[in-house]
DRENDO-1510 file (C-alpha; in Angstrom, 1 decimal, always signed):
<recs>
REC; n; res; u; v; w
REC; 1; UNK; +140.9; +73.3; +99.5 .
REC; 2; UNK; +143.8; +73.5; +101.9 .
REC; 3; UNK; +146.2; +75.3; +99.5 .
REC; 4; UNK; +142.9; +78.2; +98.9 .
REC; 5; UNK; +142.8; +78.6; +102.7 .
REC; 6; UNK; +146.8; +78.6; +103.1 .
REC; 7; UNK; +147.5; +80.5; +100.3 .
REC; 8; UNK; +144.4; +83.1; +101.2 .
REC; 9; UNK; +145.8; +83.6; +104.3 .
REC; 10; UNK; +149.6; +84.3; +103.3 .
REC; 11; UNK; +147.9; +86.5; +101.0 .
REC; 12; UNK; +145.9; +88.5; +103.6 .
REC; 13; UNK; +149.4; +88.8; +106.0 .
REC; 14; UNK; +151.5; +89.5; +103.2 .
REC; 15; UNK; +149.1; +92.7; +102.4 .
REC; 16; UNK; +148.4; +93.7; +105.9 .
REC; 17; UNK; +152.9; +93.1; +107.2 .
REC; 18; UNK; +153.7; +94.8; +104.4 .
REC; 19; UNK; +152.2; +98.3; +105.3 .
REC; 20; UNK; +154.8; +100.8; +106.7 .
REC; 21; UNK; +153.4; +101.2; +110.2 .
REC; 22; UNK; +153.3; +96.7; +110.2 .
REC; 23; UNK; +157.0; +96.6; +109.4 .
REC; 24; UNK; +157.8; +99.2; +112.1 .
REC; 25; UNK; +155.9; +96.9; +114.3 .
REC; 26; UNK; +157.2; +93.7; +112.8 .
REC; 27; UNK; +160.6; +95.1; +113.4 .
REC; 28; UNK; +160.2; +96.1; +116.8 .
REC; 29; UNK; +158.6; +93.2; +117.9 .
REC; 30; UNK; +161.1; +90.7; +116.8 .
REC; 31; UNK; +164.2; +92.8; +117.9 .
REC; 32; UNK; +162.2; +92.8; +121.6 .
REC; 33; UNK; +161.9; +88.8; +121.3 .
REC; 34; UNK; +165.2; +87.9; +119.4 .
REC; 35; UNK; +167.7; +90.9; +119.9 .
REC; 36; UNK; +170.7; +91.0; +117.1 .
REC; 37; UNK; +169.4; +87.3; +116.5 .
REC; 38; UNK; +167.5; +89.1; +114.2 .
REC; 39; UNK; +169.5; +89.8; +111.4 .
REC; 40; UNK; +168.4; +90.0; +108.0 .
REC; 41; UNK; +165.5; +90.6; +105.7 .
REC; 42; UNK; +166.0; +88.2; +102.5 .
REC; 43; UNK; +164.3; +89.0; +99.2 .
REC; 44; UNK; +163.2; +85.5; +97.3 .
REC; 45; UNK; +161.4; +84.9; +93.5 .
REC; 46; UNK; +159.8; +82.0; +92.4 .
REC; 47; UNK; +162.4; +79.6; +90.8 .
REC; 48; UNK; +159.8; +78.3; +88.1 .
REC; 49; UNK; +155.9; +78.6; +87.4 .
REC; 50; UNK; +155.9; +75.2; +89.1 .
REC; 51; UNK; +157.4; +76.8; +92.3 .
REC; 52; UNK; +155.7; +80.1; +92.4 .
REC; 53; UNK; +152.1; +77.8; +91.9 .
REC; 54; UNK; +153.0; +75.9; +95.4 .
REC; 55; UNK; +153.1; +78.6; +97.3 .
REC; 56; UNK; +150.7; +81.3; +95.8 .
REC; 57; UNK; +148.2; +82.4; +92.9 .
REC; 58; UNK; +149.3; +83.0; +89.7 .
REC; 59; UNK; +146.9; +86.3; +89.9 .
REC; 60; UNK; +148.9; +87.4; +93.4 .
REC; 61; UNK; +152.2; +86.7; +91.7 .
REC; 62; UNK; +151.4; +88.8; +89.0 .
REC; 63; UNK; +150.3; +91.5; +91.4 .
REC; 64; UNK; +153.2; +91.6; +93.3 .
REC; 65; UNK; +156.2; +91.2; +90.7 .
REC; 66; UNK; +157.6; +94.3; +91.2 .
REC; 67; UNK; +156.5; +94.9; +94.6 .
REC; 68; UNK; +158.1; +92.8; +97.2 .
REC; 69; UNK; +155.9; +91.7; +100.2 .
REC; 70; UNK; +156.2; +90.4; +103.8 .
REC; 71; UNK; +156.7; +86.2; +103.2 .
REC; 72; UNK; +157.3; +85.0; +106.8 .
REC; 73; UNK; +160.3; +84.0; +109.5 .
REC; 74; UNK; +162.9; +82.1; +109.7 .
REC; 75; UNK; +165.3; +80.9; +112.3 .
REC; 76; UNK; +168.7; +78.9; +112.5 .
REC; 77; UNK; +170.6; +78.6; +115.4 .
REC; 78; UNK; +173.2; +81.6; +114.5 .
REC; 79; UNK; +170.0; +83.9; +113.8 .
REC; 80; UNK; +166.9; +84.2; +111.9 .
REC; 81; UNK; +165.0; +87.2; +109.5 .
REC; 82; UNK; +162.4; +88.1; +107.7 .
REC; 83; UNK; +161.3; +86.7; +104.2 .
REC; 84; UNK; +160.4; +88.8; +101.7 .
REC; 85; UNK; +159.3; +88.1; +97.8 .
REC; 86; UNK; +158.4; +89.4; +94.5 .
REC; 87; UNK; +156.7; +87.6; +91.6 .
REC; 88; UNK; +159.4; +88.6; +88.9 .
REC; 89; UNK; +161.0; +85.2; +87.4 .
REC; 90; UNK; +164.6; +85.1; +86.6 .
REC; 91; UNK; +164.4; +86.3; +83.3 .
REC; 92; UNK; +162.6; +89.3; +83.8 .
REC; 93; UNK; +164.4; +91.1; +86.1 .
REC; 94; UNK; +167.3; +89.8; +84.5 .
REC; 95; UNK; +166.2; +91.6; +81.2 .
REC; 96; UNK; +167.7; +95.5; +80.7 .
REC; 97; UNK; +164.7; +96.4; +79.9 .
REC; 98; UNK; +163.5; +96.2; +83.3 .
REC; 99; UNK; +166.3; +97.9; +84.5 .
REC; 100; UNK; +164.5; +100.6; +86.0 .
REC; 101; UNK; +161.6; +97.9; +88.0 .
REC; 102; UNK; +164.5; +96.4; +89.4 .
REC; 103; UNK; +166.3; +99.4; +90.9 .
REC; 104; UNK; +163.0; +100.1; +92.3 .
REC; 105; UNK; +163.1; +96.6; +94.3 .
REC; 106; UNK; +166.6; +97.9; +95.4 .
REC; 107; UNK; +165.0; +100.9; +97.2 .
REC; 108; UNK; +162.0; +99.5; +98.4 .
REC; 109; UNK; +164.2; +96.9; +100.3 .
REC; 110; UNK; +166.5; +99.4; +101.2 .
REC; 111; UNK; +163.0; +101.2; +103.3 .
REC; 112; UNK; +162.1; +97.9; +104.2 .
REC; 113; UNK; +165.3; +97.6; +106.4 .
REC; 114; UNK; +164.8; +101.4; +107.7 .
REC; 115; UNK; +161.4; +100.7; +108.3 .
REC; 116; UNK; +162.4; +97.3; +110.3 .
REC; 117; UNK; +165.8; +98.2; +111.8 .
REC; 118; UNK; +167.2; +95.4; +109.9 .
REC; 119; UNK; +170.4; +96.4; +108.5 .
REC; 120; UNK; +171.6; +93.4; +106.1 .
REC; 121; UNK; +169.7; +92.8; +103.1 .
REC; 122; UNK; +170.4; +89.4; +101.5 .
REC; 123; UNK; +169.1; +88.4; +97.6 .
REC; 124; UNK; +168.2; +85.3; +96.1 .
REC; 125; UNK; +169.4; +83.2; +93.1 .
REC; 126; UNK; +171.1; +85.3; +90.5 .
REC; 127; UNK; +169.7; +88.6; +92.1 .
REC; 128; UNK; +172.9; +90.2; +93.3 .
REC; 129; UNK; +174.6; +89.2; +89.8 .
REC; 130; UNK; +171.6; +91.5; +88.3 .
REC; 131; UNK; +172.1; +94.0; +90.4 .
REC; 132; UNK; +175.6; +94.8; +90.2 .
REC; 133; UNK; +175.5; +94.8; +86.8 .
REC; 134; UNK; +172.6; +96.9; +86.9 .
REC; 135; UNK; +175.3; +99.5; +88.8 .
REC; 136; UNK; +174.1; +98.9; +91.9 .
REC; 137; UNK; +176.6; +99.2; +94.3 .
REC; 138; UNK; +176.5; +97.1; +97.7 .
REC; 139; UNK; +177.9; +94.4; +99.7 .
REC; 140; UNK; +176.9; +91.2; +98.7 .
REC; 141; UNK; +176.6; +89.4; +101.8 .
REC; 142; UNK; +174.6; +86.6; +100.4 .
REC; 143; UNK; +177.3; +85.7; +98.3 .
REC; 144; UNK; +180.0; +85.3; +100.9 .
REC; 145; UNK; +177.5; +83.4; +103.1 .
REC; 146; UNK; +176.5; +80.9; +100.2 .
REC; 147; UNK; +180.2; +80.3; +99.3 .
REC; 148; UNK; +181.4; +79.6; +102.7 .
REC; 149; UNK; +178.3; +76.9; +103.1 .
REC; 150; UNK; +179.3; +75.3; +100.1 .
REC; 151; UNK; +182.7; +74.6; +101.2 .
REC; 152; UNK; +181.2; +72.6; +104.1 .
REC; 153; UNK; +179.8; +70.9; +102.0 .
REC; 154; UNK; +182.1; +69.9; +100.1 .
REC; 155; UNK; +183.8; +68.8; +102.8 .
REC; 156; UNK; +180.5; +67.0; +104.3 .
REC; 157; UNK; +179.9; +65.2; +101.0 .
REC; 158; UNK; +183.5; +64.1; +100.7 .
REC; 159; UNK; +183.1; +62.1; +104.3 .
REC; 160; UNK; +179.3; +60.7; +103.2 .
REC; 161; UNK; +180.7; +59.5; +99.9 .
REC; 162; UNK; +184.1; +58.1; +100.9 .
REC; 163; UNK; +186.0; +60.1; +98.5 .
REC; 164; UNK; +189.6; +60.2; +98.8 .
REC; 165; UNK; +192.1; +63.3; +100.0 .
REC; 166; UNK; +193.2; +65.1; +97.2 .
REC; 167; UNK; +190.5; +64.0; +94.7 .
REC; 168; UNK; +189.7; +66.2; +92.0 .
REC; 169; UNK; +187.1; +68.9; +92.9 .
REC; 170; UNK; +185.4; +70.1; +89.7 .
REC; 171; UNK; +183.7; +73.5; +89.8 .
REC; 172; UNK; +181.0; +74.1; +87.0 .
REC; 173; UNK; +180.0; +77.9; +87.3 .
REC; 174; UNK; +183.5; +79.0; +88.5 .
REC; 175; UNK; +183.7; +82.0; +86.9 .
REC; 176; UNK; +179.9; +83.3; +88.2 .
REC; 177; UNK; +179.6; +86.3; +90.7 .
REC; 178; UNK; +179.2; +83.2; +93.4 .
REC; 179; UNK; +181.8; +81.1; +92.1 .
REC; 180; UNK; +184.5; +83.3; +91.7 .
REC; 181; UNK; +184.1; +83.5; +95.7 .
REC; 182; UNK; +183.9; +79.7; +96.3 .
REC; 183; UNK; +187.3; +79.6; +94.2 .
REC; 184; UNK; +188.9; +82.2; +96.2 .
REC; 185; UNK; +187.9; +80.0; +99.4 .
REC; 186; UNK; +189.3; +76.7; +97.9 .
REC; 187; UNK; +192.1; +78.2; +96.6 .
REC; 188; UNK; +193.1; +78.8; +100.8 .
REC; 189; UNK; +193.1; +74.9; +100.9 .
REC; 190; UNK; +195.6; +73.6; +99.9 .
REC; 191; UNK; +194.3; +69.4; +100.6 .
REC; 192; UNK; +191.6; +70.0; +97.7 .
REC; 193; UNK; +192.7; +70.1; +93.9 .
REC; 194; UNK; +190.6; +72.3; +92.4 .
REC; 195; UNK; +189.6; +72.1; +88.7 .
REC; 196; UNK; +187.3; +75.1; +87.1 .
REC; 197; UNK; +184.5; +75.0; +84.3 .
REC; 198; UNK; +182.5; +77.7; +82.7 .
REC; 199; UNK; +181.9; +78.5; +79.3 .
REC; 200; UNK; +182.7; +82.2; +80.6 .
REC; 201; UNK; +186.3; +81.6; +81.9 .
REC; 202; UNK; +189.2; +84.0; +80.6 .
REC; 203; UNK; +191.1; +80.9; +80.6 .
REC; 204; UNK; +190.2; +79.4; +77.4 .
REC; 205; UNK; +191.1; +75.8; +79.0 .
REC; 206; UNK; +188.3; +75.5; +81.5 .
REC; 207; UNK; +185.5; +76.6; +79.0 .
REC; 208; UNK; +184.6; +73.3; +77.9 .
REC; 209; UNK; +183.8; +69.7; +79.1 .
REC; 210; UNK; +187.5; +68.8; +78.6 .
REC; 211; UNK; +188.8; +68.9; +81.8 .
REC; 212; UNK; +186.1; +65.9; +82.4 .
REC; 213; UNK; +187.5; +63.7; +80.1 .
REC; 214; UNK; +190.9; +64.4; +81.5 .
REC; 215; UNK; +190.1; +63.0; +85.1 .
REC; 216; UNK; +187.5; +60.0; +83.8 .
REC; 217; UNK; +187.5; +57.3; +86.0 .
REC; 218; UNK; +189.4; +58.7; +88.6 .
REC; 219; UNK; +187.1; +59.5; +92.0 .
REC; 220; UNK; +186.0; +62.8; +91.7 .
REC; 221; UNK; +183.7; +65.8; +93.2 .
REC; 222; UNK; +181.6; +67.4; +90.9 .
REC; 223; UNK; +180.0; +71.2; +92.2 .
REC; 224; UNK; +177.3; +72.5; +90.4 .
REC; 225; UNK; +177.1; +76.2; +91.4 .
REC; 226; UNK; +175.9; +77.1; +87.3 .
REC; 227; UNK; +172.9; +78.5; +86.5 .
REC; 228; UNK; +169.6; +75.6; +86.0 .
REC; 229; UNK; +170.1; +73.3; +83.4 .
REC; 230; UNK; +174.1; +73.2; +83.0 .
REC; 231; UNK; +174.3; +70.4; +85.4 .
REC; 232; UNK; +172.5; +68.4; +82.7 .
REC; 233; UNK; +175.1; +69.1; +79.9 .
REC; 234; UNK; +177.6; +67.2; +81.5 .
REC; 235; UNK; +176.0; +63.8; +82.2 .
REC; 236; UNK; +177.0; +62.3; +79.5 .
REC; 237; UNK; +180.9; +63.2; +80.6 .
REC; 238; UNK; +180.4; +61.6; +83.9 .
REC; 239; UNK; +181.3; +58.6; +85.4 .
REC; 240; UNK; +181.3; +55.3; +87.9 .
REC; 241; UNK; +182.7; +56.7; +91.2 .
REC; 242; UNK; +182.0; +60.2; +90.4 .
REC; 243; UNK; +180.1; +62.1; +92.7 .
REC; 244; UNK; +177.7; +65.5; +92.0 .
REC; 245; UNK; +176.9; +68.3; +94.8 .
REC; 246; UNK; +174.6; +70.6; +93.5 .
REC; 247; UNK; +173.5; +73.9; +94.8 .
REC; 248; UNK; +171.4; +75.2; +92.0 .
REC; 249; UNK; +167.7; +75.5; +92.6 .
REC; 250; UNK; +165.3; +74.2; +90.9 .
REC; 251; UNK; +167.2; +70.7; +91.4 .
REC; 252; UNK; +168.1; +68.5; +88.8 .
REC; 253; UNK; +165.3; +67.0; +87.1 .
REC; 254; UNK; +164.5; +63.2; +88.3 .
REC; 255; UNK; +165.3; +62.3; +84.4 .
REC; 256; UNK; +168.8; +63.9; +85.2 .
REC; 257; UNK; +168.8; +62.0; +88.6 .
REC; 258; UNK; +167.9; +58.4; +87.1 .
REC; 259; UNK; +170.1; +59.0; +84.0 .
REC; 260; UNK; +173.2; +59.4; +86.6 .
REC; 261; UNK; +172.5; +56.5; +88.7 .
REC; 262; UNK; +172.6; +55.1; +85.3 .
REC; 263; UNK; +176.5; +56.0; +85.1 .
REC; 264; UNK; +177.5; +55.2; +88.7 .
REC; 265; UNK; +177.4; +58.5; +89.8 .
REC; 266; UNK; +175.9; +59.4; +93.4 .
REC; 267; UNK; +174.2; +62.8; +93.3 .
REC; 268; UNK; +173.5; +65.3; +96.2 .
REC; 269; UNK; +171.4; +68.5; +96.5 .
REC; 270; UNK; +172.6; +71.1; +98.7 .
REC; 271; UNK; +169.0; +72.2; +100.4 .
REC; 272; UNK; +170.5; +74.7; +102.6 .
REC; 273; UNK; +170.9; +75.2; +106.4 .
REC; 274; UNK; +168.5; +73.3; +109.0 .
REC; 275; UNK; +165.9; +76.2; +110.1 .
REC; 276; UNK; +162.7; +76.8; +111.3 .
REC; 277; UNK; +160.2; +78.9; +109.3 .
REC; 278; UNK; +157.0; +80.7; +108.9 .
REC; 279; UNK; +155.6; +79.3; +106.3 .
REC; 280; UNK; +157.9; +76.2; +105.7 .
REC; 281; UNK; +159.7; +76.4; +102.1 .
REC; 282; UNK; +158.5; +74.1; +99.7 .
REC; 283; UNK; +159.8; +71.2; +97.5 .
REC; 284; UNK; +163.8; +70.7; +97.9 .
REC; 285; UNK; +164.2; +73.8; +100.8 .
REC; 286; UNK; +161.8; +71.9; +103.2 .
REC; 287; UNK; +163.1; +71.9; +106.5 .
REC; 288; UNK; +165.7; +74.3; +105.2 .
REC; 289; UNK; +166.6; +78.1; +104.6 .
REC; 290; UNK; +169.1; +79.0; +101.2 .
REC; 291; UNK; +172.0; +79.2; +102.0 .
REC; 292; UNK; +172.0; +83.0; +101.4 .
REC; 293; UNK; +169.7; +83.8; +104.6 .
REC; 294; UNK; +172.1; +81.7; +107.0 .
REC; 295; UNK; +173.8; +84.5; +108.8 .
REC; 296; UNK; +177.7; +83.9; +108.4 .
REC; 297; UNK; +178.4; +87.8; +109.6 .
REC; 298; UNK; +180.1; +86.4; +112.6 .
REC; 299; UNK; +182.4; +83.5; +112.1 .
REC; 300; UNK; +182.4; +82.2; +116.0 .
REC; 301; UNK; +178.8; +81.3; +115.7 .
REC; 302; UNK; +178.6; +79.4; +112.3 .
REC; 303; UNK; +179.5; +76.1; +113.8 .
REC; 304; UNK; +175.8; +76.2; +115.3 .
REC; 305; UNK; +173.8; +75.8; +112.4 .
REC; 306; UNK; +173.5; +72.8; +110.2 .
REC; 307; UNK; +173.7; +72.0; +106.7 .
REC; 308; UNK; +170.9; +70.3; +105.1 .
REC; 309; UNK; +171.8; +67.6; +102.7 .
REC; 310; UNK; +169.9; +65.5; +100.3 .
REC; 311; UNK; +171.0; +62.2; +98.5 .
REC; 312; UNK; +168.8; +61.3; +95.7 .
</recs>
């Protein structure tokens, strides 16, 4: 009964904050009360079924696929936004055939932000990928604000786990939209040695689990920044003293968790930044925003917020 009267009523606001003169008001009003604090708008889509089901109906999800809606606040200390959200799983809106729905999201968050005054538009999961290969031209600020929060914590993890200076950091997903960033970063810092995986690499040496093999049993950092389900590929490569950060949402799977433990390895999900927000996100984000909403526009204020970090 408490999820039909939550989710009823996110329904209701979503509807009513998502007409044009609501987001003109909506905009207004939080530029009175927070000033350049608020910064973005953020467009989100439901990870899994399992995901979408925690939050909403099924029937409302289907209703809104192509249409994002108003979703809620958020706030960090460096600055705060509005959430917005469509229905459309991964790999819809990542099929061509949907080319033409997708562009359409484009636009209607660019008159979101008109409608708002919110300049920056930040997108979720995979989204900008899709986009720019969809031959949509913008600055993807969600990208350099996830890459620079995943370089703290790398560093954070390295302190919690005890890891050694100069251990190996593995990258799996290094040659993604996002993880060509993160390399460019960590290849600026010169006290981490840097290893790269993905089956999509020009260099034909960091396509496969070999690299793996070649540090086993040294202490090592393993970042996950793939796509769901890679992580689980390379259990079986792991080992004792090895550590895992991953960023990818959903998390790994608690059978992925427990068959780690299994191999000595100590696992952590990156949930995001610390934040308050309207409604709270649910399962591993709790407490948290993605990384993508933290504003990292201005690099004097990012020592304010806080990453979130979860051992399992």
């Amino acid at each position: 009964m408490k999820k039909l009267v939550r989710a009823s009523i996110q329904i209701m606001l979503s509807e009513v904050l998502t007409l044009k003169v609501c987001l003109v008001a909506v905009g207004w009003i939080g530029r009175f009360l927070f000033g350049k604090r608020l910064s973005t708008i953020v467009l989100f889509y439901p990870a899994n079924r399992r995901y979408m089901e925690s939050v909403t109906f099924a029937w409302y999800a289907r209703r809104v696929k192509w249409r994002p809606t108003f979703g809620g606040f958020f706030m960090t200390p460096d600055g705060g936004g509005l959430i917005f959200a469509m229905g459309a799983f991964e790999h819809e809106f990542a099929d061509a055939e949907n080319r033409q729905k997708l562009l359409a999201v484009h636009q209607r968050m660019d008159a979101v932000a008109k409608l708002t005054g919110i300049d920056a538009i930040a997108y979720s999961g995979v989204l900008p990928s899709v986009l720019a290969k969809s031959g949509v031209e913008r600055e993807p600020i969600e990208l350099a604000r996830t890459a620079w929060w995943i370089i703290q914590a790398i560093d954070e993890v390295m302190i919690e786990a005890s890891l050694p200076a100069h251990c190996p950091v593995v990258i799996l997903g290094s040659a993604g939209f996002l993880g060509r960033r993160v390399i460019q970063l960590l290849h600026d810092r010169p006290d981490l040695t840097v290893f790269e995986i993905d089956p999509e690499h020009p260099d034909d040496t960091c396509r496969d689990g070999a690299t793996l093999q070649s540090l086993g049993g040294r202490p090592a950092l393993i970042v996950n920044i793939s796509r769901h389900h890679v992580m689980e590929r390379y259990i079986g490569e792991l080992w004792d003293g090895s550590v895992v950060l991953n960023e990818v949402y959903p998390e790994c799977s608690p059978e992925s968790i427990v068959a780690l433990k299994k191999r000595g390895v100590r696992y952590f999900h990156l949930q995001g930044v610390r934040a308050w927000s309207m409604p709270r996100f649910p399962g591993a984000y709790a407490g948290a925003v993605p990384c993508c909403a933290a504003s990292a526009a201005s690099p004097s204020s990012r020592n304010q917020a806080e990453l979130k970090l979860l051992e399992k």
